[in-house]
N, CA, C and O of each residue as an XYZ file, in Angstrom:
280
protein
N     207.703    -10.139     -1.129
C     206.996    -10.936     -2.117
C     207.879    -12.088     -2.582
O     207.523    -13.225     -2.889
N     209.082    -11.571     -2.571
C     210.270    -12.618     -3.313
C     209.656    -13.991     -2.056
O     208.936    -14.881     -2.508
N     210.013    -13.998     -0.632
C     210.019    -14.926      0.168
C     208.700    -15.564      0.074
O     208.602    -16.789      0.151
N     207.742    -14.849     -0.078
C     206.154    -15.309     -0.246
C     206.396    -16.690     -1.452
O     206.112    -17.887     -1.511
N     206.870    -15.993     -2.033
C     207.290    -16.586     -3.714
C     207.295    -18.109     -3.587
O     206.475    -19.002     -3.799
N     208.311    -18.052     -3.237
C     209.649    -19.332     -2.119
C     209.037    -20.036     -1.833
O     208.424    -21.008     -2.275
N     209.314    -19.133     -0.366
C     208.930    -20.323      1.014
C     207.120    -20.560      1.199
O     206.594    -21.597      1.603
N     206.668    -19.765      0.935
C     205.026    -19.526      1.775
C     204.183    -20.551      0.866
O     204.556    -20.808     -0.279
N     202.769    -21.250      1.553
C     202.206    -22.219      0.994
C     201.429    -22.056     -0.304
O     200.651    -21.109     -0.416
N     201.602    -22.944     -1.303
C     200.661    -22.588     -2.784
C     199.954    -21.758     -2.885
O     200.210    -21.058     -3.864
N     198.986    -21.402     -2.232
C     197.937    -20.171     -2.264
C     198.502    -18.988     -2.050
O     198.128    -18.010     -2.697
N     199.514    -18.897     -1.086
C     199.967    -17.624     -0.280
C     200.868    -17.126     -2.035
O     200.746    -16.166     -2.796
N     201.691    -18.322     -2.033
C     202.657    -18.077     -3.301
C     202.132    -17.652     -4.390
O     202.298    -16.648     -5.084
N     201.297    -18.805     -4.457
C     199.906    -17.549     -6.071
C     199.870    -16.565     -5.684
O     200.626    -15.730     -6.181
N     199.035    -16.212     -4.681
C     198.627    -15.022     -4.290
C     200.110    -13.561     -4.638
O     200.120    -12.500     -5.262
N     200.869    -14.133     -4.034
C     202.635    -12.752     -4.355
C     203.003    -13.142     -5.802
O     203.727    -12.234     -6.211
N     202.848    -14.043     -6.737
C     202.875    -13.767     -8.127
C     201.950    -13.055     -8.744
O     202.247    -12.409     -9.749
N     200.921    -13.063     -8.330
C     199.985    -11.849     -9.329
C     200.041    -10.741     -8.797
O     199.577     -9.816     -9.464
N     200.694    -10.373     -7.235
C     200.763     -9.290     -7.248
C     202.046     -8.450     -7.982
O     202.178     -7.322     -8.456
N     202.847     -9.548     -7.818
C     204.500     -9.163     -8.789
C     203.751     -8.882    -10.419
O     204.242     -8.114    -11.246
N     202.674     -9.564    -10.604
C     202.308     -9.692    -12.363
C     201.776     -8.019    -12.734
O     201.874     -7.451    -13.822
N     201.079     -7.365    -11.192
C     200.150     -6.447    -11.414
C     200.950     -5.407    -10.497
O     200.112     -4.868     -9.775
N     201.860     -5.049    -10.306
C     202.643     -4.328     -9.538
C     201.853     -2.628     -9.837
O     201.250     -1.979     -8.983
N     201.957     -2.451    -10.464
C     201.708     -1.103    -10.790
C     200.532     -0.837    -10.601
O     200.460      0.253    -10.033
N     199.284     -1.400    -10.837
C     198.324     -1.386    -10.038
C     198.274     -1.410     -9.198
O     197.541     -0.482     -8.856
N     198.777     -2.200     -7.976
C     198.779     -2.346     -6.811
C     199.280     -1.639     -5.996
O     199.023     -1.498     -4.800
N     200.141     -1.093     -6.745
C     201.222      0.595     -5.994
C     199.865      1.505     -6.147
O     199.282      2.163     -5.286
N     199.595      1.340     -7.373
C     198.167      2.775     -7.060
C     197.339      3.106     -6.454
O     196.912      4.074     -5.824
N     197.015      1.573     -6.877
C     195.823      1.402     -5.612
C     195.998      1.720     -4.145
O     195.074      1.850     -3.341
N     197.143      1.817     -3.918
C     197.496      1.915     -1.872
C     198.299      2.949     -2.397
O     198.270      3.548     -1.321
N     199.084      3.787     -3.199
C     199.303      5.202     -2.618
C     198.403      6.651     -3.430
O     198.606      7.797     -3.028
N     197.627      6.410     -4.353
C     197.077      7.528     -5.054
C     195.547      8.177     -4.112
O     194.914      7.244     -3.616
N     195.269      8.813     -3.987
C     194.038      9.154     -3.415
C     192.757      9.614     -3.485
O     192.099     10.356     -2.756
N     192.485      8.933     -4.677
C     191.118      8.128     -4.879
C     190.824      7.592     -4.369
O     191.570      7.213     -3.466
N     189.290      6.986     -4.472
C     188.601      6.302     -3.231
C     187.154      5.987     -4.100
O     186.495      6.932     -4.534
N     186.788      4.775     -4.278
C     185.442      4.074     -5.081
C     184.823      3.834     -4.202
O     184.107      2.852     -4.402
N     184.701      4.392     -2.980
C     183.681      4.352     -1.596
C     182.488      4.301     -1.942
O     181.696      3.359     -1.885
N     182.314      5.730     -2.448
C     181.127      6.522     -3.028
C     180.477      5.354     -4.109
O     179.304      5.084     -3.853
N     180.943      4.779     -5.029
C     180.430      4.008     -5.763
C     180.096      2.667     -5.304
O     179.202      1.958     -5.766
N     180.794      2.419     -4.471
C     180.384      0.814     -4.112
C     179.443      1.025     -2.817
O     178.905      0.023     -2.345
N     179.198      2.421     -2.160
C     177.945      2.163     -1.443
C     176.386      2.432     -2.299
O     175.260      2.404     -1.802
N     176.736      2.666     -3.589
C     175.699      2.656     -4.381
C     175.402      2.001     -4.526
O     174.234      1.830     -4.179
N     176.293      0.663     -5.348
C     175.676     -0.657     -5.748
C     175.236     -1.017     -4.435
O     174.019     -0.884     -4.309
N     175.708     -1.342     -3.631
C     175.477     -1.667     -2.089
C     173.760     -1.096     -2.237
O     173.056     -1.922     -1.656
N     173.288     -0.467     -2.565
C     172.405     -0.077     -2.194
C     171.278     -0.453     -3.399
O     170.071     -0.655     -3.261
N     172.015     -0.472     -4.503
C     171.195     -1.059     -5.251
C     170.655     -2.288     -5.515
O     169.581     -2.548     -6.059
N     171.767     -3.261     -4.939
C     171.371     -5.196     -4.340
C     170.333     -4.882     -3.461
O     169.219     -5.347     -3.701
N     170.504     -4.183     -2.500
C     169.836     -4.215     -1.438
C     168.104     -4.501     -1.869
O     167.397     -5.461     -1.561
N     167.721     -3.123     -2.791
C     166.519     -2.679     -2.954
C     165.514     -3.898     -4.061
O     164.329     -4.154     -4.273
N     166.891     -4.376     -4.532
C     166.858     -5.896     -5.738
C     166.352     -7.058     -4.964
O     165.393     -7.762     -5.278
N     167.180     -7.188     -3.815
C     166.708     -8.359     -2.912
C     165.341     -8.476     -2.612
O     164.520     -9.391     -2.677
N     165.320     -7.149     -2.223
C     164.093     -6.071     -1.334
C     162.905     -6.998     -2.029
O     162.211     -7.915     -1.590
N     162.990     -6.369     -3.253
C     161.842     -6.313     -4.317
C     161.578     -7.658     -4.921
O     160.573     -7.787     -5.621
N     162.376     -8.667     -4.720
C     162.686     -9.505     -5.685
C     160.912    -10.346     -5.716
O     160.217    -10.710     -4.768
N     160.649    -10.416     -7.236
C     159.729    -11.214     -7.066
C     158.079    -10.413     -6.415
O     157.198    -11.029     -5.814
N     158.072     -9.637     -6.600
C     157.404     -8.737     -5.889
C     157.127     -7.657     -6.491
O     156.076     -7.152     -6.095
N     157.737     -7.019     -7.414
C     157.066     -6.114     -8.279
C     157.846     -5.972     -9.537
O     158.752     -6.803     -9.607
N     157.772     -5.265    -10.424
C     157.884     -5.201    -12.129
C     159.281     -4.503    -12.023
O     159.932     -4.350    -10.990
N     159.566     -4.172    -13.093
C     160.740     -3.460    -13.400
C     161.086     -2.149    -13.301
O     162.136     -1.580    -13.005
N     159.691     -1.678    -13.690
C     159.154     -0.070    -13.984
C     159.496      0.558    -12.505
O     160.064      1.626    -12.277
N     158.810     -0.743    -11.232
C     159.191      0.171    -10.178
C     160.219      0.069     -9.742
O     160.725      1.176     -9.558
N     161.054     -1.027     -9.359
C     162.311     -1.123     -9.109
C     163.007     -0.310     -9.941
O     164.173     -0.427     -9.566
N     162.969      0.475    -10.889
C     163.647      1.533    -11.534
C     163.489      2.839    -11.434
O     164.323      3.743    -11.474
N     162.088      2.861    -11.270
C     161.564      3.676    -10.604
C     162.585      4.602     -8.632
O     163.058      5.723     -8.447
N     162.461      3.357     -7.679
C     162.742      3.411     -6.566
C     164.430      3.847     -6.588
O     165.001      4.701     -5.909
N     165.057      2.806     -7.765
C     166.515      3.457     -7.736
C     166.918      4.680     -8.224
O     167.976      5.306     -8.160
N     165.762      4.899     -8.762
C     166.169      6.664     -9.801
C     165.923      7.554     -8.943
O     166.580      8.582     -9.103
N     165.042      7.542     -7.874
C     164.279      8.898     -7.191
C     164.874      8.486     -5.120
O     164.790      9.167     -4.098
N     165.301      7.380     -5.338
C     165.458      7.773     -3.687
C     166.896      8.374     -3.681
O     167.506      8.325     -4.749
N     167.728      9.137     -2.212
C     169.061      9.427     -2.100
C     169.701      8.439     -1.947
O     170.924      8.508     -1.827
């Protein structure tokens, strides 16, 4: 990160200061073993059915469809 810092181009260099800013997060994130898979193929699934619907029917059912399908 130090050399990123340095030598590497403006973006690259932003980019290794916030990870130096957020270190400890970033250790967690890549060694603890958790996993937000499960949650982000939900939303994933919930844009989907949003797109789906858009414009096309009320609220009731689009709330409906996200409450009762797997």
């Amino acid at each position: 990160m130090r050399q990123a810092e340095q030598d590497a181009p403006k973006p690259m260099s932003g980019f290794a200061g916030f990870l130096r800013r957020d270190l400890d997060a970033v250790t967690a994130g890549l060694t603890l073993p958790w996993s937000s898979g499960a949650v982000e193929g939900h939303v994933n699934r919930v844009k989907m059915l949003k797109r789906a619907m858009y414009g096309r029917a009320s609220f009731e059912l689009l709330r409906t469809r996200i409450l009762t399908q797997p």
